[in-house]
MARKETOR-135445 format. One record per residue (C-alpha): residue in one letter; x, y, z. Coordinates in steps of 0.5 Angstrom, whole numbers, plus 500, padded with zeros to 3 digits. Each point is the difference from the previous one (the first is absolute). Layout:
// MARKETOR-135445
aXYZ;...
END
This chain:
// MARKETOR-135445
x434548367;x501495505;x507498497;x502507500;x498501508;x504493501;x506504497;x499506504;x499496507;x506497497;x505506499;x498503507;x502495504;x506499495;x502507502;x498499508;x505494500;x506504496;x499507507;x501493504;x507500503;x498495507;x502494496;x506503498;x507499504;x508504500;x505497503;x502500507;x505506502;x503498506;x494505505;x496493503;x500501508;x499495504;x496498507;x507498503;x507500497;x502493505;x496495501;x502496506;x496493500;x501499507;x504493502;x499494498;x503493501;x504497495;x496496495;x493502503;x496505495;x499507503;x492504500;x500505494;x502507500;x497505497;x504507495;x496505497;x502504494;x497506498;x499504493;x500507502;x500503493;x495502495;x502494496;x498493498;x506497501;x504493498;x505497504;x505496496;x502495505;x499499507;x505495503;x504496506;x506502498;x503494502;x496497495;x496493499;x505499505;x498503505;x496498507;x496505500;x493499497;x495506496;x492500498;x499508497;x493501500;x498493500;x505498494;x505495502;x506502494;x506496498;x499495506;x498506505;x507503498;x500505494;x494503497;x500503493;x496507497;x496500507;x496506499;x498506505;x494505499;x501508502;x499501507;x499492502;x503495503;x503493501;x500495505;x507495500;x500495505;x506496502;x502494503;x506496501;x502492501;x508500503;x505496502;x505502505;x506499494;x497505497;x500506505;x507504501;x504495506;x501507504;x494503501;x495493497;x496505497;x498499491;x499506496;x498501494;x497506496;x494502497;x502503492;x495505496;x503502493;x507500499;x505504498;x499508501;x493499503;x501493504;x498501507;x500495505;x497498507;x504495505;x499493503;x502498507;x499494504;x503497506;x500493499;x501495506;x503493500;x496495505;x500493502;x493498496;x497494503;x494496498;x496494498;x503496495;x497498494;x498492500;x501495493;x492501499;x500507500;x497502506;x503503506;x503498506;x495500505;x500498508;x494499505;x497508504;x493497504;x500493496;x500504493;x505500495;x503507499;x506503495;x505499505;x507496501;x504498506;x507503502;x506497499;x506501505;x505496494;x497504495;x505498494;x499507498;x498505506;x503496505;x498500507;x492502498;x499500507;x504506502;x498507497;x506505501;x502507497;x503499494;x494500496;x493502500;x496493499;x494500496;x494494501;x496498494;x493495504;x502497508;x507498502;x499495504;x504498507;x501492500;x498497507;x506499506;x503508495;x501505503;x500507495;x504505502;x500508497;x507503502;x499509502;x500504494;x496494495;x496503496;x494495498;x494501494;x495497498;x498499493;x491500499;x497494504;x506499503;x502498507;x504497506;x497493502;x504497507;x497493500;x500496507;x506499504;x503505496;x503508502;x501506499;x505504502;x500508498;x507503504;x499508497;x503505505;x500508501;x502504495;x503507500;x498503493;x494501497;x501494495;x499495505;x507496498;x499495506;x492499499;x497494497;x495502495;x494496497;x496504494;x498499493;x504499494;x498507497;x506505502;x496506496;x498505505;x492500498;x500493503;x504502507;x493500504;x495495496;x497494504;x499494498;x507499495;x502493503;x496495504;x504498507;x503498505;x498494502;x503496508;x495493497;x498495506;x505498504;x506504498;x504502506;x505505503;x500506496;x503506501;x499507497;x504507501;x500506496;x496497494;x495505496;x495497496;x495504496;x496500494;x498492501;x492496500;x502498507;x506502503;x502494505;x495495500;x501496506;x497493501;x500496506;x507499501;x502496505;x501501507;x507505499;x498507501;x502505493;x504507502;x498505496;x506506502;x500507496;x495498495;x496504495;x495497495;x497505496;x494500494;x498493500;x493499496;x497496506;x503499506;x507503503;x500494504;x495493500;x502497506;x496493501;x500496506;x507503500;x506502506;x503507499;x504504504;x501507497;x504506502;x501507496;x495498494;x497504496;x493498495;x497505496;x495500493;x496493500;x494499497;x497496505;x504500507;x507502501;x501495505;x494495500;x502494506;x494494498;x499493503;x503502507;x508500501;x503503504;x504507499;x504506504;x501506496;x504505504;x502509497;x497497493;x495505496;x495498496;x496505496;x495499494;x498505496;x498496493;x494503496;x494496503;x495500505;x502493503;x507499501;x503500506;x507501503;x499494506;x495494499;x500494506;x497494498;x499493504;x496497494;x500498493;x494499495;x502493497;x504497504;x500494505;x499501506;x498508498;x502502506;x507500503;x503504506;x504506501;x503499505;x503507501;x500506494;x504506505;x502507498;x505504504;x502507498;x496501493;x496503496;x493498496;x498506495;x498501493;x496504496;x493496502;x496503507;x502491502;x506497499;x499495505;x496493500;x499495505;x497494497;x497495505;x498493500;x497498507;x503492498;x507502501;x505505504;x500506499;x506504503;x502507499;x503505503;x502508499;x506503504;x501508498;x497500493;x498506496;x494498497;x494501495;x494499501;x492502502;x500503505;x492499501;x501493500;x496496504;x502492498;x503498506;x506498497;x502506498;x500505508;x507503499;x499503507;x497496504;x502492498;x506500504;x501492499;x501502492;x503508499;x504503504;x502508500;x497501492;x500506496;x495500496;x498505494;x506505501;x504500494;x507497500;x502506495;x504495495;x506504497;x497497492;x495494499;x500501493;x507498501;x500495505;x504504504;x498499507;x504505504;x497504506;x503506503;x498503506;x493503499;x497493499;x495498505;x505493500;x506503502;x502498507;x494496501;x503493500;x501495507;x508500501;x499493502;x499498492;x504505497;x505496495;x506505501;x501501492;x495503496;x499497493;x506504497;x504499506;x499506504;x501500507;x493500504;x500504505;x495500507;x494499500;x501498492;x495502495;x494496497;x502497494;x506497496;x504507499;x503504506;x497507499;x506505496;x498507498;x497501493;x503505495;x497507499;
END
């Protein structure tokens, strides 16, 4: 009885298994759809792999299907790379009998690797396309990537295998020293326009050199990457006013990742580092964003550093880190910092003049000022700030303060605020912060009105005539052109913007 129950059981699913059609598959017909019918990956430096990108296909039809061949057209060849569902193919270049259920998708993801022999010379761009089937049913989905030729400067590799290193706070790091006679590059001292520069670990500035970036240059640094000025050595940034959008004669430092996903992210390269002792720096229209810390600025020597028409932007830390440092600032520019936007410590000695210092990082603890004459660990502790003015500014942000005084009784301690908007407390009652009544330290304060900035989120900082700094600047501050060159007018306005109406 139980050998006959075995054979029933055993019919039954026999004939269960022959209704099943959810293993079964027809050929593909040429009906897939797709998430997009180009995919541009967006540009990429010749050489350097890009981030991934991702295309869906789609079986709308009631049918199991199988698709015979899922390929690069320009075959193995090809630059480009796949994965399909997590199945690497013929080296990530041709795929055979990939199936799709009814009503289900796949998930294609692509990169490339490409030189710049390999794009169209007329336009830089490689292509390719992505082929489903052939024949009567083929389909396809095109491929686009602008690549970018660059001059790529970087440690060189020492006999034993290790990297070449130089010397950052009496540690070794990934770094090399430039090279003005360079056998390949040439003159590495003088970054121009002709090509972008993409730094891999700290490109270092010999002592007595002077390293010198011309308008247009355009600067990124790859992960732990950075700029190192070492003692006695310069740095000169000659950027000027530009007339278009594009910001043709503006210098530019950013990270080496061109997709725009990584346009506004912190923390992608390290800095900028003015080391002790170096000397006679200069910088006019740079903008800087997306470092650990934008300029770290270490007890230079007795030269006083000019900062003109400056944007530095998204930096992990700190805007600028100025350590018993000399600045003397107009038209600056300091937005999304971690820590501080501007953080003065150790004493020094600064004038910044119509420069907007704005923080509106997500934190409780950040600021967009800090003003320090000490610090933890060093020898002496304390160190005198001799002067910290502010003319025609604004301090704001998204914090109720962005404005800290950090004082230590065994050092001077000079500041002074002149015609400066200003966020902060108005129900203080530390002494060191009565905006209406200390006339030795503040001067005609705006407090808490809001500067109505034209888009923070965008780091644009222009004000229009409904903003609580129009016209509230002392005319004998005023530099007579804004950040983007517009002619002040009298009294100007607070900030590094002259006021312009916004669109509707």
């Amino acid at each position: 009885m139980r050998h006959y129950f075995a054979l029933f059981i055993f019919g039954l699913l026999l004939a269960f298994s022959s209704c099943r059609t959810d293993f079964d598959t027809v050929a593909s017909s040429g009906d897939l759809k797709f998430s997009k019918d180009t995919v541009y990956l967006d540009t990429v430096f010749k050489n350097i792999g890009s981030s991934t990108y991702q295309l869906k296909v789609y079986n709308k039809t009631k049918d199991d299907i199988s698709i015979p061949t899922i390929q690069l057209k320009k075959g193995l060849s090809s630059k480009y790379r796949m994965t399909i569902d997590g199945m690497n193919g013929n080296n990530g270049k041709i795929f055979n009998n990939v199936t799709l259920l009814a009503k289900d998708s796949l998930y294609i993801f692509i990169e490339t690797t490409a030189d710049i022999t390999d794009a169209d010379p007329t336009d830089f761009l490689y292509t390719d396309e992505i082929q489903f089937d052939s024949g009567t049913n083929l389909q396809e989905v095109a491929l686009v990537t602008l690549i970018q030729d660059a001059v790529f400067l970087y440690p060189k590799q020492n006999p034993d295998g290790t990297k070449e290193k130089i010397q950052i706070d009496g540690k070794p790091v990934d770094g090399f020293y430039l090279d003005e006679n360079d056998a390949v590059n040439g003159n590495e001292l003088n970054f121009n326009k002709q090509k972008p520069y993409v730094i891999y670990g700290y490109a270092g500035v010999p002592e007595n050199k002077t390293i010198t970036f011309e308008a247009g240059a355009r600067v990124h640094f790859h992960a732990n990457s950075g700029l190192f000025v070492a003692n006695k050595a310069s740095l000169q940034i000659n950027g000027t006013t530009s007339t278009t959008a594009k910001l043709e004669n503006e210098v530019i430092f950013e990270g080496d990742r061109l997709e725009p996903e990584y346009s506004d992210i912190p923390g992608q390269w390290k800095s900028v580092i003015l080391a002790n002792g170096s000397t006679n720096h200069s910088i006019n229209h740079l903008t800087l964003k997306n470092g650990f810390i934008g300029l770290d600025i270490r007890n230079q020597d007795a030269t006083t550093i000019q900062i003109k028409n400056t944007q530095i932007y998204n930096c992990a830390e700190y805007g600028i880190l100025a350590q018993n440092a000399r600045i003397n600032a107009e038209n600056l520019v300091i937005n999304y910092a971690g820590l501080a936007s501007l953080s003065c410590v150790y004493g020094g000695n600064y004038t910044f003049t119509h420069s907007t210092f704005y923080n509106n990082w997500q934190s409780s603890s950040h600021l967009a000022v800090n003003l320090s004459n000490s610090l933890a660990g060093a020898t002496p502790e304390t160190n005198p700030l001799t002067q910290a003015t502010f003319n025609n500014c604004i301090i704001y942000g998204s914090n109720t303060n962005e404005f800290n005084l950090s004082k230590n009784a065994n050092a001077a301690f000079v500041f002074q605020l002149n015609n400066c908007l200003l966020k902060f407390s108005s129900s203080s009652t530390n002494p060191d912060y009565q905006f209406k009544t200390d006339i030795e330290h503040y001067n005609q304060i705006i407090l808490n009105e809001n500067p109505k900035f034209y888009n923070v989120n965008q780091n644009k900082f222009n004000i229009d005539n409904t903003s609580a700094a129009f016209a509230k600047g002392n005319p004998a501050y005023t530099i007579p052109l804004d950040i983007i060159g517009t002619t002040r007018t009298s009294p100007p306005d607070l900030g590094a913007y002259q006021s312009v109406v916004f669109p509707k």
